[in-house]
DSSP file (Angstrom, degrees, kcal/mol; ACC not computed):
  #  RESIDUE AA STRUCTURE BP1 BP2  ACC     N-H-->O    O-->H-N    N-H-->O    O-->H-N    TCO  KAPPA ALPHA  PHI   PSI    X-CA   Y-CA   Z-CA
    1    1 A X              0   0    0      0, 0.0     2,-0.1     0, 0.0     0, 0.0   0.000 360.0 360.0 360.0 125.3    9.2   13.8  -19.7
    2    2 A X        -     0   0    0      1,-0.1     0, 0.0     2,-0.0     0, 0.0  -0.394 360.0-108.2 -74.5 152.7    9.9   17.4  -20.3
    3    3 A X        -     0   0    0      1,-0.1     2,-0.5    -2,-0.1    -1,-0.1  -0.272  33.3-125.3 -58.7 153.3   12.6   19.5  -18.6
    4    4 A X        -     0   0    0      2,-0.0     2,-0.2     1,-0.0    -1,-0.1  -0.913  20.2-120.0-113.5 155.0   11.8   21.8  -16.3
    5    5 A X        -     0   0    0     -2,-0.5     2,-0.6     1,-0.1    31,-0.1  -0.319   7.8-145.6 -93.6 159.7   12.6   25.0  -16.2
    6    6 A X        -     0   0    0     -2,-0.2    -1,-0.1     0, 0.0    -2,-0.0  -0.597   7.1-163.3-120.4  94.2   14.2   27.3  -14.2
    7    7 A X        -     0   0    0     -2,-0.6     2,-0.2     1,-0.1     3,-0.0   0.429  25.4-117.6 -45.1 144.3   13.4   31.0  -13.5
    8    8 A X     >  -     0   0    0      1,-0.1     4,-1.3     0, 0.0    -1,-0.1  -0.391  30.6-112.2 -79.8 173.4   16.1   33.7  -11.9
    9    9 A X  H  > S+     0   0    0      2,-0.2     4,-2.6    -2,-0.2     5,-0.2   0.777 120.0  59.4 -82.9 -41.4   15.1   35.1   -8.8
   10   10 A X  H >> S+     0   0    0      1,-0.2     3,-2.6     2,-0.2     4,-2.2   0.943 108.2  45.1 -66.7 -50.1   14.8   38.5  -10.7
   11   11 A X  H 3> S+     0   0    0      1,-0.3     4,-4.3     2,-0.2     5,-0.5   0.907 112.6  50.2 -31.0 -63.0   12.1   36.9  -13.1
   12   12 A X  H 3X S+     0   0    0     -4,-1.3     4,-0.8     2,-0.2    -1,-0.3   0.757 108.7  52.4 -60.3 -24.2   10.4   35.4  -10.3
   13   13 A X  H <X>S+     0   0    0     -3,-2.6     4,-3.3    -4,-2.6     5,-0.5   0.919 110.7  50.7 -49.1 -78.8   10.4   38.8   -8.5
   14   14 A X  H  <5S+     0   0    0     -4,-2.2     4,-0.3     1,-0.2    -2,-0.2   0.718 108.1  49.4 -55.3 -17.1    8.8   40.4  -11.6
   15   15 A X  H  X5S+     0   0    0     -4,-4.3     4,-1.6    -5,-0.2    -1,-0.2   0.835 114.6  42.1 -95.3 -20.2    6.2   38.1  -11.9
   16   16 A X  H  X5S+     0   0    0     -4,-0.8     4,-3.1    -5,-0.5    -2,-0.1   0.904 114.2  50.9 -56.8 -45.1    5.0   38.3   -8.1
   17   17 A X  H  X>S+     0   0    0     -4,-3.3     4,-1.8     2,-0.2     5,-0.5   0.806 111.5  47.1 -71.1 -29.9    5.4   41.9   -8.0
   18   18 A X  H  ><S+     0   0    0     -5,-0.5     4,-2.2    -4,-0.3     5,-0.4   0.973 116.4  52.6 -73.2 -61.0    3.0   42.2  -11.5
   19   19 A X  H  X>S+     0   0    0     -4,-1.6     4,-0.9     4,-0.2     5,-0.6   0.794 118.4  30.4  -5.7-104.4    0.8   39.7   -9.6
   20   20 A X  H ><5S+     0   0    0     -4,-3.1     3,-2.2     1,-0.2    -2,-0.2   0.868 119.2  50.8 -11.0 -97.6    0.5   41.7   -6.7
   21   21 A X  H 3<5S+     0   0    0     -4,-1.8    -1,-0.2     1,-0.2    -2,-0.2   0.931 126.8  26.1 -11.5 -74.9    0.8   45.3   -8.1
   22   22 A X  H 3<<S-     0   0    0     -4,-2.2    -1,-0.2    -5,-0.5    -2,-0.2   0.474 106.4-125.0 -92.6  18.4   -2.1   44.7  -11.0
   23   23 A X  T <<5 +     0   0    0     -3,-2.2     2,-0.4    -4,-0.9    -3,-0.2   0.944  46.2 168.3  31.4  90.1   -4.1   41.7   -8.9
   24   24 A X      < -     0   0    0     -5,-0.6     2,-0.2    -6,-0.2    -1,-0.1  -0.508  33.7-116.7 -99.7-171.8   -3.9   39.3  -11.5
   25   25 A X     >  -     0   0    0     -2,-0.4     4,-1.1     1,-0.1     5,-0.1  -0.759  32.8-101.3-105.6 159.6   -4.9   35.5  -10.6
   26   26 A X  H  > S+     0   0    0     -2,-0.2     4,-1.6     2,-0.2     5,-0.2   0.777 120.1  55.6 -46.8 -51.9   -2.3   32.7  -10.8
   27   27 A X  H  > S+     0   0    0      2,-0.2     4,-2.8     3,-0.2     5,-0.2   0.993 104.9  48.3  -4.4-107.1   -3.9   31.8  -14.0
   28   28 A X  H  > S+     0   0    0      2,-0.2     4,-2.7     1,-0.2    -2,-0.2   0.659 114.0  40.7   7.8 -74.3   -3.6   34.6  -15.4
   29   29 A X  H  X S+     0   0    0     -4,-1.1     4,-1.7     2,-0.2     5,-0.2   0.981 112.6  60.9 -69.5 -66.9    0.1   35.3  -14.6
   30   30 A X  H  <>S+     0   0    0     -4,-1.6     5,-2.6     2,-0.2    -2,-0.2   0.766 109.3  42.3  -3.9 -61.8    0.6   31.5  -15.5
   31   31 A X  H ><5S+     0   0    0     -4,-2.8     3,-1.9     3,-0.2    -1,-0.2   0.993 118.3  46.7 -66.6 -70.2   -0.8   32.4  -19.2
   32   32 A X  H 3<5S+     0   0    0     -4,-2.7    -2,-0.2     1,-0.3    -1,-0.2   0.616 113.8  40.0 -56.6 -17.2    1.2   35.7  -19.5
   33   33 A X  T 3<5S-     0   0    0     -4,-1.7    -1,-0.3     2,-0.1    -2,-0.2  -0.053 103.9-115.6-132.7  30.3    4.7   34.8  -18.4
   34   34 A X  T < 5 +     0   0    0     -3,-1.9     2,-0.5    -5,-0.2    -3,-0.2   0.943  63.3 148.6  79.8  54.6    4.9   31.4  -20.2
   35   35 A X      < -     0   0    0     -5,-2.6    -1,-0.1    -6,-0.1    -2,-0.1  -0.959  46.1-137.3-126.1 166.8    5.2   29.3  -16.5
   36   36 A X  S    S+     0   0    0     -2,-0.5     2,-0.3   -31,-0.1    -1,-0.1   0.469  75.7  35.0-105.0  -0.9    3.7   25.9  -16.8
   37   37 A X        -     0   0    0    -11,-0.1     4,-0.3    -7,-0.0     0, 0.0  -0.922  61.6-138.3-140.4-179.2    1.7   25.6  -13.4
   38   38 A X  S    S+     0   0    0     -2,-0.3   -11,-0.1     2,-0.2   -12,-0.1  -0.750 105.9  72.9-117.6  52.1   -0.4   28.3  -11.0
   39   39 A X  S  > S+     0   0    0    -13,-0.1     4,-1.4     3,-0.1    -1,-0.1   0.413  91.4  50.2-150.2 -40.1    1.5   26.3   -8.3
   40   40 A X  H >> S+     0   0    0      2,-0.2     4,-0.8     3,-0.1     3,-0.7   0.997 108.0  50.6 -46.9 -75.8    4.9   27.9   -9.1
   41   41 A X  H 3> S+     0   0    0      1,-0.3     4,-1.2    -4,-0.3    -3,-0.1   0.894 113.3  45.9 -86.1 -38.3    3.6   31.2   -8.9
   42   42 A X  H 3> S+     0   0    0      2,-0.2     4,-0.7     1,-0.2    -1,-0.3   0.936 112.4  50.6 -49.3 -41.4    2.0   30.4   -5.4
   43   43 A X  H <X S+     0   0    0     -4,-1.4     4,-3.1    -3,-0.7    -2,-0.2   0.818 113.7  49.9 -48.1 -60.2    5.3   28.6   -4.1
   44   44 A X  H  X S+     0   0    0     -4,-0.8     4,-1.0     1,-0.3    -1,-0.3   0.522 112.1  43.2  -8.0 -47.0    7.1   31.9   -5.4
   45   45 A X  H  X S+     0   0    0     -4,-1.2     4,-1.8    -5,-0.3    -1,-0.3   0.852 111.4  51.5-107.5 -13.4    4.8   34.4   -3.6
   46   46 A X  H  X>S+     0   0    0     -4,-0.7     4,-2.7     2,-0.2     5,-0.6   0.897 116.4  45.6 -70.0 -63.7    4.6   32.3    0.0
   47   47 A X  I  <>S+     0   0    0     -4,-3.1     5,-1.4     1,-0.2     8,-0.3   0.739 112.4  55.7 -45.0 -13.0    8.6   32.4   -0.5
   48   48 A X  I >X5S+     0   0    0     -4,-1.0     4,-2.0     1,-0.2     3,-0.9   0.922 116.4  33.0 -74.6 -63.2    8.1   36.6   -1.5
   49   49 A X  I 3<5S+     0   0    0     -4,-1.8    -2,-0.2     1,-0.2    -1,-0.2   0.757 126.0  41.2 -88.6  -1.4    6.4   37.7    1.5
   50   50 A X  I 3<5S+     0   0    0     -4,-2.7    -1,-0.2    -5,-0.2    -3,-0.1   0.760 133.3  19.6 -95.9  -6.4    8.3   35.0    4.3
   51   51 A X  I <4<S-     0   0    0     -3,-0.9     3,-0.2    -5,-0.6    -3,-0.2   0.744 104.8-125.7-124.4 -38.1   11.9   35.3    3.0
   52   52 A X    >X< -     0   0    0     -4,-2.0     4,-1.3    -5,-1.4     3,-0.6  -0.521  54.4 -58.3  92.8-176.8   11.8   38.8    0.9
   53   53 A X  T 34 S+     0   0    0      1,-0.3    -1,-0.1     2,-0.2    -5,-0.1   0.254 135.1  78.3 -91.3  31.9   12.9   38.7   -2.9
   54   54 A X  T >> S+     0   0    0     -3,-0.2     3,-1.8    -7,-0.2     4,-0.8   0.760  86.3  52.3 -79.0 -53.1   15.9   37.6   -1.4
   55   55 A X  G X4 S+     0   0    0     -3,-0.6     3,-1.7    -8,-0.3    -2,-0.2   0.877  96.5  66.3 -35.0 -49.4   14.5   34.1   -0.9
   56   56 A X  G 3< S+     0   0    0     -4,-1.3    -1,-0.2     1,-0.3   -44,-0.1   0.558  88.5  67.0 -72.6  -2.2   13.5   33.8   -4.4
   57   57 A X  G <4 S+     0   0    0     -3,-1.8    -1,-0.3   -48,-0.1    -2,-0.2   0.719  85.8 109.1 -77.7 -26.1   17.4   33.9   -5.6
   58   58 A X  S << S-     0   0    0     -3,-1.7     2,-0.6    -4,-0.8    -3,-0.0  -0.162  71.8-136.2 -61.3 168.5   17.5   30.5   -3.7
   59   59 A X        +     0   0    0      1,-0.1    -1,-0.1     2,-0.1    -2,-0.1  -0.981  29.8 169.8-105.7  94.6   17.8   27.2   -5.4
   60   60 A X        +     0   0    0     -2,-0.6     2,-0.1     4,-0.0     4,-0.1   0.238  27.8 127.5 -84.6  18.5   15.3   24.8   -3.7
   61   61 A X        +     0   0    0      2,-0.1     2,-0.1     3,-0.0    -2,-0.1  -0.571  58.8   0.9 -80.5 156.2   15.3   21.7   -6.0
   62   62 A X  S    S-     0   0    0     -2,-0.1     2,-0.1     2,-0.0     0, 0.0   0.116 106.2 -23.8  94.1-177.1   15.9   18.1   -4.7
   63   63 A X        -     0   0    0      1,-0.1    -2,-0.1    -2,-0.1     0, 0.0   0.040  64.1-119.9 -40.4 115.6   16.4   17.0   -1.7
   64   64 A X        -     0   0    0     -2,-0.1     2,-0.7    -4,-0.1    -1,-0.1  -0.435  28.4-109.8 -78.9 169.3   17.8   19.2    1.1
   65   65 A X        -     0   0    0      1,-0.1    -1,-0.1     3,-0.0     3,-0.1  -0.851  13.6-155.3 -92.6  95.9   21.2   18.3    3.0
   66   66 A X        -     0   0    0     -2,-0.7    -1,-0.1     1,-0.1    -2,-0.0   0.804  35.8-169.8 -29.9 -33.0   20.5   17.2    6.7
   67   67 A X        -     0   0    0      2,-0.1     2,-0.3    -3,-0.0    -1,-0.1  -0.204  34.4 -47.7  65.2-167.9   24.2   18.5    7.2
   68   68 A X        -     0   0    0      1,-0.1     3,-0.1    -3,-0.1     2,-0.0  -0.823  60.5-100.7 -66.4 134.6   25.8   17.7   10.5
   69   69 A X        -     0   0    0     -2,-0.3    -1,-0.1     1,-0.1    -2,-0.1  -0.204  46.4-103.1 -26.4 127.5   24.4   18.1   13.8
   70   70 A X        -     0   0    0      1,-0.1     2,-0.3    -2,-0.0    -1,-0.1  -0.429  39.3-104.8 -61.9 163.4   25.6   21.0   15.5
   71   71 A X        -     0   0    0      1,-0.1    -1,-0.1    -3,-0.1     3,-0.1  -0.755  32.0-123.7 -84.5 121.7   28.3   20.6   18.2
   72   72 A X        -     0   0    0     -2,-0.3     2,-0.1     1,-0.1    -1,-0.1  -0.227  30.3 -90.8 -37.2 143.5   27.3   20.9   21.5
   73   73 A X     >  -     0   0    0      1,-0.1     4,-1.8     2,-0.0     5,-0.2  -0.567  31.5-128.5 -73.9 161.2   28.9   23.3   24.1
   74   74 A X  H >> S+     0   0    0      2,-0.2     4,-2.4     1,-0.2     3,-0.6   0.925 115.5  39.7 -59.4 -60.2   31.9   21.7   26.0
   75   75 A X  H 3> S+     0   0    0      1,-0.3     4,-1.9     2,-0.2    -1,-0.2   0.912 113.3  55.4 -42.6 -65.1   30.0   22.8   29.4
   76   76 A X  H 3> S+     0   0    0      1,-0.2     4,-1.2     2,-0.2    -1,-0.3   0.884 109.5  44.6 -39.7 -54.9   26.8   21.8   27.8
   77   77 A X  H <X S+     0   0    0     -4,-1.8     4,-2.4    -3,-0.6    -2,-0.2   0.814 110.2  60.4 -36.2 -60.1   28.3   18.3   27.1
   78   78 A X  H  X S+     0   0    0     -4,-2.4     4,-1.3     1,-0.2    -2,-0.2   0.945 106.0  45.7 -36.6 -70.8   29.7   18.2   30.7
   79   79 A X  H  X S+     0   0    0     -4,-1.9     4,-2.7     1,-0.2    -2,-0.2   0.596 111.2  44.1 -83.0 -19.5   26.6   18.5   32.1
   80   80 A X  H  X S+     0   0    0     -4,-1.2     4,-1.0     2,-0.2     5,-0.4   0.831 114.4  52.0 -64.1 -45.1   24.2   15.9   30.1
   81   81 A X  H  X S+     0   0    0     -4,-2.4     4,-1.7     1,-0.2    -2,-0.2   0.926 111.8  50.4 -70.8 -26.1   27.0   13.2   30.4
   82   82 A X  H  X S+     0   0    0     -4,-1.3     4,-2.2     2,-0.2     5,-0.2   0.974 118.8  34.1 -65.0 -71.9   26.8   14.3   34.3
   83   83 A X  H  X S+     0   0    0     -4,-2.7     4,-0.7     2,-0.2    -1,-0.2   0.618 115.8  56.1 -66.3 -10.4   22.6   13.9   34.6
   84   84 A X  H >X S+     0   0    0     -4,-1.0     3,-3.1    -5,-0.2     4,-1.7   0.775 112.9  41.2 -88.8 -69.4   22.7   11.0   32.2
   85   85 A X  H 3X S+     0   0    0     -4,-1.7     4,-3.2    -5,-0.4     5,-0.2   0.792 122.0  41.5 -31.1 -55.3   25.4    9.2   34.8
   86   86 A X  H 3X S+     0   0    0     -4,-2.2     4,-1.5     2,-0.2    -1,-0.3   0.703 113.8  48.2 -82.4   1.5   23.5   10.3   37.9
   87   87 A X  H <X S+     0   0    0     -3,-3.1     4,-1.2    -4,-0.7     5,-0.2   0.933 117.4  50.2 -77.5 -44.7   19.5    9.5   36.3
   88   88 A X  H >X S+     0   0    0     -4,-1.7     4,-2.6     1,-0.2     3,-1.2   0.998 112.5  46.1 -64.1 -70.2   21.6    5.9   35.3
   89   89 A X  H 3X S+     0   0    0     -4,-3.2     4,-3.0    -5,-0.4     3,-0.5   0.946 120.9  40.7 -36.3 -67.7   22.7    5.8   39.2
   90   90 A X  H 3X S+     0   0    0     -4,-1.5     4,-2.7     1,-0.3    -1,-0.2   0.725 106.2  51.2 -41.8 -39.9   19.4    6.5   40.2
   91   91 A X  H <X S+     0   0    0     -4,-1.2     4,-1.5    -3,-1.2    -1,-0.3   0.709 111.9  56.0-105.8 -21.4   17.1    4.7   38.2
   92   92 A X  H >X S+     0   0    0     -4,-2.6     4,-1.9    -3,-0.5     3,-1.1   0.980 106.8  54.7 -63.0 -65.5   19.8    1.3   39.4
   93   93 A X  H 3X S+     0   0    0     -4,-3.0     4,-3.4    -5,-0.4     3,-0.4   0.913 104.0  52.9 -65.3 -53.0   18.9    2.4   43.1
   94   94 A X  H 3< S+     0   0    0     -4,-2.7    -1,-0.3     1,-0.3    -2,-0.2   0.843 111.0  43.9 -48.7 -40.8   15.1    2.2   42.3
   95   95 A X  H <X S+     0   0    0     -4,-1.5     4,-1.4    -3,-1.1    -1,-0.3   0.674 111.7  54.1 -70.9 -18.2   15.4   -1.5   40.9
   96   96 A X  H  X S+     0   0    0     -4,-1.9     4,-2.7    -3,-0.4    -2,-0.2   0.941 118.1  42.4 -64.4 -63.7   17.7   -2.3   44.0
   97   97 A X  H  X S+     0   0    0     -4,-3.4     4,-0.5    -5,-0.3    -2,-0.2   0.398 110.3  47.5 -59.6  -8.8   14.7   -0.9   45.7
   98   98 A X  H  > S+     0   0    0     -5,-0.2     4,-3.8    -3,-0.2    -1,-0.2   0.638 115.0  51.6 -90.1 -50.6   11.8   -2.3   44.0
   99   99 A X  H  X S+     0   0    0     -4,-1.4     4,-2.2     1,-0.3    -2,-0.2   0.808 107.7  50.2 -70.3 -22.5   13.5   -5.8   44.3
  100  100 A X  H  < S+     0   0    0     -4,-2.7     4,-0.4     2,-0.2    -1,-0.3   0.850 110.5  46.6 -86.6 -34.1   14.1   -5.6   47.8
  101  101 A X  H >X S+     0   0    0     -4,-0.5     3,-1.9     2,-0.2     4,-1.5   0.957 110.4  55.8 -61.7 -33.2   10.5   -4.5   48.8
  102  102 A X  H 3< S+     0   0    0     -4,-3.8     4,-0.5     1,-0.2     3,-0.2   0.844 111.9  43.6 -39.8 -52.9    9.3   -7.3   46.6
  103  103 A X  T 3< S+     0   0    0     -4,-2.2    -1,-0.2     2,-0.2    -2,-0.2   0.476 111.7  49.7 -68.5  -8.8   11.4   -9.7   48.6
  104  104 A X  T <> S+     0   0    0     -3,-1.9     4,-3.0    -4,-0.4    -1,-0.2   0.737 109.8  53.9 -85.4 -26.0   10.5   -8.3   51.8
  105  105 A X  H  X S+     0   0    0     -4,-1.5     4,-1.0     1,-0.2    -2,-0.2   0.669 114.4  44.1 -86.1 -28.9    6.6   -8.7   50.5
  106  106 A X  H  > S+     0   0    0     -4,-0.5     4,-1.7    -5,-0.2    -1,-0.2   0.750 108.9  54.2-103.7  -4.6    7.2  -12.4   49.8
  107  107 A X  H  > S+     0   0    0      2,-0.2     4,-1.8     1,-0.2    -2,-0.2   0.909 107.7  46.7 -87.2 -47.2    8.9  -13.0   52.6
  108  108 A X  H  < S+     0   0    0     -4,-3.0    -1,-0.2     2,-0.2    -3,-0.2   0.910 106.2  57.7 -57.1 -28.5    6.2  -11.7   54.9
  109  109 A X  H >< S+     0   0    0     -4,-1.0     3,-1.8     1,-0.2    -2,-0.2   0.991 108.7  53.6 -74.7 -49.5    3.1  -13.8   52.9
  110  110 A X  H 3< S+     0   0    0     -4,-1.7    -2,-0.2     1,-0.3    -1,-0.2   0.772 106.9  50.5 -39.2 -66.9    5.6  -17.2   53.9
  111  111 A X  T 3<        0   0    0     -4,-1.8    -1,-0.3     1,-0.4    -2,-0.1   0.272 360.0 360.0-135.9  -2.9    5.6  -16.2   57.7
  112  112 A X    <         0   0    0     -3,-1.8    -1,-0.4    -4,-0.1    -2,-0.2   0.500 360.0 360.0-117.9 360.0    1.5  -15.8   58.0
């Protein structure tokens, strides 16, 4: 399998901007600056006009890094463990309450 290669940001700059600038096709650019797909140069020009040619300095190959989750605020934290405790509290009182009409409901079909 051949390597592939990998372009500088500034390269990748100049070939959008020649793009652009002189409307050439992906083809085209593809032919003139040696790159081996028209799938590159597209990739390359969403990242020009959402990120700026800043973007194109990035390194995107492989897999990206989930990282850690951010940390919650302390307060923020407070207040979940708070609603999770009283929804838990709650949602016990409703099966108390479910079970007890049920048992009032069988009790009444016995008595008729």
């Amino acid at each position: 399998m051949p390597k592939r290669k990998s372009f500088s940001g500034k390269f990748k700059q100049t070939v959008i901007e020649d793009v652009r600038k002189n409307h050439l096709s992906y083809s085209e650019a593809m032919r003139k600056y040696g790159i081996g797909g028209k799938m590159s140069i597209q990739k390359w020009e969403r990242i020009y006009l959402e990120e700026g040619v800043e973007g194109l300095c990035i390194e995107r190959r492989g897999r990206g890094s989930p990282g850690r989750p951010p940390k919650l605020d302390k307060q923020v934290k407070k207040d979940l463990i708070a609603e999770n405790q009283r929804l838990r509290a709650e949602n016990d009182y409703l099966k108390k309450l479910h079970a007890l009409v049920l048992e009032e409901e069988r009790r009444n079909r016995r008595r008729k």
